[in-house]
N, C-alpha and C positions, 0 to 999 in steps of 0.2 A: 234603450241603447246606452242611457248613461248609466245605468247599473250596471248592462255587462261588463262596459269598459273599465270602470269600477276593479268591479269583482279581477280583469285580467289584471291590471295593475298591481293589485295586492299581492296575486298567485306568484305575478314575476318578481317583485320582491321579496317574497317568503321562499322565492326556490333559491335566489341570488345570494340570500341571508344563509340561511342551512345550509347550502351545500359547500360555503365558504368555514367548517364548523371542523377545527379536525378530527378526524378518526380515535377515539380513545380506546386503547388495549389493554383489559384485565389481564390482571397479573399476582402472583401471590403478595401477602401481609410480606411487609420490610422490615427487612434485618441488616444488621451491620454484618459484614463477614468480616475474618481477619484469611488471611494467607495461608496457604499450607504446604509451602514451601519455602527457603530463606528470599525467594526474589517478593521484595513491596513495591517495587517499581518497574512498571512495565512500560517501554519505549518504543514507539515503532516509527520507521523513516520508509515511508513509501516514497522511492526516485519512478522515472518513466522508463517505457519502450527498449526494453533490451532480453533478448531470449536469454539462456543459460550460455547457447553454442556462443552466441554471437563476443560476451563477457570472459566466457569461463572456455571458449571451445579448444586451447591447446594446454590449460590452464594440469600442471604445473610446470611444463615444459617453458626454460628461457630458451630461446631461439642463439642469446648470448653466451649460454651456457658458462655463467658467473659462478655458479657454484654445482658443480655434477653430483660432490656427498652429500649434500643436505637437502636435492631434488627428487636424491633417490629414494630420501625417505617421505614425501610427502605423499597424502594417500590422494589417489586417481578418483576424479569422479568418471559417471557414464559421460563423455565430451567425445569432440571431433578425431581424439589420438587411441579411439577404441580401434581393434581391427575388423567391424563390418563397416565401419565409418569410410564413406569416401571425400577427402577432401578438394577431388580434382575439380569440381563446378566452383569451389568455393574461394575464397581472394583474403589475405590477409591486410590488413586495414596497416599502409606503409608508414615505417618509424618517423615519427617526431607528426605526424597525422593525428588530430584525436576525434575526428569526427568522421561522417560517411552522411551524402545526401541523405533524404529523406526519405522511407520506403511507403509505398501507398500502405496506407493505414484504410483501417474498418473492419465491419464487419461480414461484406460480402468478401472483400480483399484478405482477410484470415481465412475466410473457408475454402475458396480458390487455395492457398498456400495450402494450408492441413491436406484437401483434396480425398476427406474420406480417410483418414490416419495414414496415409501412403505417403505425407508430408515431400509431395514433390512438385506442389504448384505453384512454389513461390517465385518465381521467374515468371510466373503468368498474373500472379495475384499482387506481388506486393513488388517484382519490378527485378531489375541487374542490385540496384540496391542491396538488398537483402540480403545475399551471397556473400557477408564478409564477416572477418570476426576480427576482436582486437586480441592483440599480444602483451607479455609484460612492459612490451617498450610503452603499452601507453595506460594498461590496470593494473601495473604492479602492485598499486597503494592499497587495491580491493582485492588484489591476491595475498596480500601478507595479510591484511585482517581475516581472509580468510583459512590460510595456513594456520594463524596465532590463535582462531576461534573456530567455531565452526560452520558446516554448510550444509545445506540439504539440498539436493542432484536430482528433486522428484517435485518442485512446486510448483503447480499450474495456477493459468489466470483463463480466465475467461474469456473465448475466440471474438473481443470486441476492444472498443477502444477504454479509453482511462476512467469517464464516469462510472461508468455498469460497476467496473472492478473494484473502483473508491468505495463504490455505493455497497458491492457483497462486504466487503471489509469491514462495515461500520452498521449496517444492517441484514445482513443474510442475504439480500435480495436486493434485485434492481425494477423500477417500472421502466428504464429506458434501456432499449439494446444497444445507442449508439450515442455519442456525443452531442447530448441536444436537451430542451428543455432549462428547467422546470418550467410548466408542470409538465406529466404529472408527479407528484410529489410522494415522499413518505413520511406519515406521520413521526414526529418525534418519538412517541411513545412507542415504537415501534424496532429501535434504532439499540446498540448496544451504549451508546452515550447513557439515553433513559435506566438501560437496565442499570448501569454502575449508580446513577442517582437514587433506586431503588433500594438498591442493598448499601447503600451511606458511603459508596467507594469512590474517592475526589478523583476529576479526572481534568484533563485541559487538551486543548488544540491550538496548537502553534504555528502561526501562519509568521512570513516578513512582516507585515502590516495589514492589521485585524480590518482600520478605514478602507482599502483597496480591496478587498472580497475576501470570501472565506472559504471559496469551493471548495469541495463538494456539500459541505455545511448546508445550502442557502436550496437542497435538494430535501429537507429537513421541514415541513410543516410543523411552526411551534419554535424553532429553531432562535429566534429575536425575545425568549423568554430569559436565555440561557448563553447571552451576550456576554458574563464576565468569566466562563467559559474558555474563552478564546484568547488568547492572547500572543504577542507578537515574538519573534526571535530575541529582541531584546530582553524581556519578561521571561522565556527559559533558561537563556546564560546568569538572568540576576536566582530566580529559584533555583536552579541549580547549585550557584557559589553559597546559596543562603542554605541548604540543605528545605526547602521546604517546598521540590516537586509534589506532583500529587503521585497517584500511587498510579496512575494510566496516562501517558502522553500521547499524541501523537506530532509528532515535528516535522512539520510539512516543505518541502522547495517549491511547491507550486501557491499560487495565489497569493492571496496581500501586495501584489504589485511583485514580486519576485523578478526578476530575470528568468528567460527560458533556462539561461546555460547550467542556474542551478540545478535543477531535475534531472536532467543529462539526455534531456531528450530531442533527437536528433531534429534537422541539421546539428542543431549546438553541439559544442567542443563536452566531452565527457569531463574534461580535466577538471572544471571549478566546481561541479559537484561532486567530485573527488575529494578536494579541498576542504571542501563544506563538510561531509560526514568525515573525514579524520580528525578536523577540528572538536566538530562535536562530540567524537569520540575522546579525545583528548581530554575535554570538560568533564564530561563525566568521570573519568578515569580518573583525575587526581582531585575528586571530590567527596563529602561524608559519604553522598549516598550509592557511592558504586561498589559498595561491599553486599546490598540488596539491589542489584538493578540486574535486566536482561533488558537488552536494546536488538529487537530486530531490523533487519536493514531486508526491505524486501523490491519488487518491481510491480508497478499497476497495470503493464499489460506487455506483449511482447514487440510491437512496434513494428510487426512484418520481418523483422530478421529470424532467420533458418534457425532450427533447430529441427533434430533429426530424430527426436522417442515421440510418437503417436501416444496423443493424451488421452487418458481413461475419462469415463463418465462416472459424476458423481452425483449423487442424489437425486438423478433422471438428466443431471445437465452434461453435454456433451463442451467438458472442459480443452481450454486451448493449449499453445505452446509450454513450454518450462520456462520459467525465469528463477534470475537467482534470489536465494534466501539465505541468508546469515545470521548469527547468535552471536552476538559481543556480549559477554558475562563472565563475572570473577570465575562462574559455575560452569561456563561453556566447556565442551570436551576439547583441547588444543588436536588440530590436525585431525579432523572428524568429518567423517563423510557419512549424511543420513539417508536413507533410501526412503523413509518415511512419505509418504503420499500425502502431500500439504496442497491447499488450495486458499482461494483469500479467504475464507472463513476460519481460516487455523489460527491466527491473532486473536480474534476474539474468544475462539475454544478454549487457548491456554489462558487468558483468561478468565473464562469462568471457570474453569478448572483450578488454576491456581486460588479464587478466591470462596471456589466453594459454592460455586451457583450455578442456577439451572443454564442449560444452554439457551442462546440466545434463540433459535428459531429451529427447525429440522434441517436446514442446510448446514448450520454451524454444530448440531447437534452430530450430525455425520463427517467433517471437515475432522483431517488427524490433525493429533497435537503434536508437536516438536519435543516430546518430553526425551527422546534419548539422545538428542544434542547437548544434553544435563547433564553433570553430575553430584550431585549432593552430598556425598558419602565419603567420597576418599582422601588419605593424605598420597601423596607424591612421595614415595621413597625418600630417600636424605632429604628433600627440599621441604618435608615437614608441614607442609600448611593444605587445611581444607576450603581456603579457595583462594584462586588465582592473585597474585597482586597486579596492578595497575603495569600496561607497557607505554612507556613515550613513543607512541607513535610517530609525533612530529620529527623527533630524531633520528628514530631509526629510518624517515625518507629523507632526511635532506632537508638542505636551507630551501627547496620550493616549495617546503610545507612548514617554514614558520609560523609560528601561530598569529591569529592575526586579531584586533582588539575585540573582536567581535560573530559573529556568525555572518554578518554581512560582509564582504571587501570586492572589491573590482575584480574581473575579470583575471585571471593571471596567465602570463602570455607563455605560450608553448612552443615558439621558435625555438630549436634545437633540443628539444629537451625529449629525451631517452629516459624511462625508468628500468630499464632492465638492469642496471647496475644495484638496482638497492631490491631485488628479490633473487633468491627466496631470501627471509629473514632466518635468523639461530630462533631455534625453538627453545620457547621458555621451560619445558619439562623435559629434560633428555628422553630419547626413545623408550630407554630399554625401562626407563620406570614410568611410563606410563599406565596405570591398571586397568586398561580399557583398552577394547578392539578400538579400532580407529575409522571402522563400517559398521554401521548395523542399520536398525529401523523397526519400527512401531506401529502396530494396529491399534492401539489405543486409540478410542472417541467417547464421546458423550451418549451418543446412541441408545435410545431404550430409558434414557432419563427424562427428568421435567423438562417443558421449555419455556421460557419468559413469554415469547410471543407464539402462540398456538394457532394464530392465520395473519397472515398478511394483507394488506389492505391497502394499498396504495390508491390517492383518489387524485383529481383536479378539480378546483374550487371551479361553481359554475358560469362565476364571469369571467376565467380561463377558457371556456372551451367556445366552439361555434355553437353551439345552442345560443348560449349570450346572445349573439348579436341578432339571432334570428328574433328572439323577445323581444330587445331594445330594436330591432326595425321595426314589429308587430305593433311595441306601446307609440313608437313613434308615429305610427302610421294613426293607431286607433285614437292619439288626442289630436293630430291632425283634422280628422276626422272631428271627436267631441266639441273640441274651441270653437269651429264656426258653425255648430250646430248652434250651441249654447249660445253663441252671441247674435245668432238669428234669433233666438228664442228672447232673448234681451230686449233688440231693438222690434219685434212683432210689437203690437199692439192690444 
């Protein structure tokens, strides 16, 4: 008996030890890559929970109609002011409002709303909520960045809520369908992080404050290797002014102790993450390095608000609503509308596209890339320069977007406050010399090339799961058991 018991206790140790070991993914010999296009800096700002409809749904239309000639040049995406569009179930979210309750979220609650691509269950799924959209009175700020740069009217997120999404963005793939966990986890080596480490390509993630949490990060096995990594909002306004970003950020509103209202996800007021990305844009803008940067501004998941295109399935996955995507770049097309089929994997695709490396996994290896929201090539008629100079944003909206010392500032209060007076914005390249359609889109992918990671493998360590505790009852019962065998054996004679 004391051998077997023995013998079980090493086994429960040796499974507890190993299965706690993470997953290591071959990969090809590292190389350094350089760029092969003029962007060295790749920016990405995932905000929360907002469809396209719900952002963009009358979008170029002011309802104040401040300026009718410079409306009628902006181009139309697919939105709510199309004519199969019905807007009679649906509510516009009233002036000087910048919020809307909260709409049931998830992921039984998305597929209820989608309902089969017939997108008419959201009154069943996700609530009366859902049924609104906002106007310039209260996104003008993300309608001029979107007028002055451009957008793509096709980017889907996956019919779940914000981890799964975080998690495709940064690794192909999720082991969780719903906001929950870790475990179980995904190896680091696993992760498009790993892959830029492979190829020598510096990257960083920016949280408010790195000590308050770093989600989705901490979904990362391996992840506390690569702690100097991360760093706070304060640490990218100072590399930023220093010109010594790395060549891949990502700039997060959520986590480090953040505020909801940064993220803009509802209940919260949309307005201070308004704030927050004009600011930020602002930094870069009159900075060394925004003559090489492309900053996307994209959304992690649709948040139960309407949208009305039935999303296509990609790479076997039956993807969800649109949200919006935007390209702040010297190189952006001004006034550009892409039809291009983007899903969370397309950040990381132009990525390794732009730096010349394999795709990150076969999700991302099929995910389009935003390449014809670019333009590389052309000068601007009279105005002479092959790429865009810097716009004062802060200006062109008003003293409620003074700049403020930092990425962080209090709440800023939205009593009476209308933006439809400061949209549309005057276009920085007059119409008529623009050299580009102001619509197109792109089948470009990675497709059919290498990929960094050739299976996925998500695990949970085995003192995470119930097996655990089933062994730890087992040993506990079997030295119950040994102890007063052995001390009978003691005091025997």
């Amino acid at each position: 008996m004391k051998r077997s018991v023995a013998i079980a206790l090493v086994l429960a140790f040796f499974m507890v030890s190993v299965s706690a070991l993470p997953v290591i993914q071959a990969a090809a010999d590292s190389k350094s890559s350089q760029p092969k296009t003029p962007i060295k800096h790749v920016i990405e700002i995932m905000m929360e929970n907002h469809t396209f409809d719900n952002l963009f749904g009358i979008y170029p239309n002011d309802p104040n109609g401040n300026n009718a000639t410079l409306e009628s040049g902006i181009s139309r995406p697919v939105n709510l002011l199309n004519p199969h569009s019905d807007l009679s179930g649906l509510k516009a979210v009233p002036s000087g409002t910048f919020s809307t309750p909260d709409p049931v979220e998830g992921y039984t609650a998305y597929h209820i709303d989608w309902n089969w691509g017939r997108m008419n269950g959201f009154m069943n799924g996700s609530g009366p909520e859902s049924m609104t959209y906002y106007t310039s009175s209260q996104v003008a700020p993300e309608w001029i960045i979107a007028q002055e740069y451009a957008m793509d009217q096709s980017d889907y997120v996956l019919m779940t809520e914000s981890n799964p999404n975080r998690l495709y963005n940064l690794a192909g793939y999720s082991p969780v369908v719903n906001d929950y966990g870790p475990a179980p986890y995904i190896p680091y080596s696993q992760s498009v992080l790993s892959e830029l480490d492979h190829y020598s390509i510096s990257w960083k993630y920016f949280v408010k404050d790195k000590t308050q949490g770093y989600e989705p990060l901490n979904y990362f096995w391996g992840i506390n290797q690569h702690l100097s990594n991360i760093g706070s909002w304060t640490d990218f306004t100072s590399e930023v002014e220093n010109g010594t970003l790395p060549s891949v950020s990502w700039l997060m509103p959520i986590s480090g102790g953040a505020p909801a209202y940064y993220a803009q996800g509802p209940p919260a007021e949309i307005l201070a993450g308004e704030m927050w990305i004009v600011h930020a844009l602002n930094l870069l803008m009159h900075s060394s390095i925004w003559n090489s940067t492309a900053v996307f501004i994209t959304y992690d998941d649709a948040g139960g608000y309407y949208d009305q295109v039935s999303p296509p399935v990609i790479d076997g996955i039956q993807m969800g609503e649109r949200v919006p995507f935007i390209l702040v770049s010297p190189y952006a097309k001004e006034n550009y509308i892409s039809s291009t089929v983007l899903d969370q994997g397309s950040v990381p695709a132009f990525i390794d596209y732009n730096w010349n490396i394999p795709a990150l996994n076969g999700f991302v290896s099929k995910s389009g890339i935003p390449l014809d929201m670019f333009d590389f090539s052309q000068k601007y008629g009279s105005l002479n320069y092959t790429s865009r100079p810097p716009i004062d944003l802060p200006c062109m909206m008003g003293s409620q977007f003074s700049t403020p010392s930092s990425l962080s500032f209090p709440e800023p209060s939205s009593t009476g406050l209308n933006f439809s007076s400061i949209f549309p914005a005057k276009f920085q390249i007059p119409l008529d010399e623009v050299p580009y359609s102001e619509n197109g889109s792109t089948n470009y992918t990675l497709s059919g090339g290498a990929l960094y990671v050739q299976q996925n493998t998500p695990f949970t360590p085995f003192y995470e799961t119930g097996w655990f505790i089933v062994v730890l009852l087992a040993a506990t019962m079997a030295i119950s058991v040994w102890l007063p065998y052995m001390w009978k054996r003691r005091k025997a004679p």
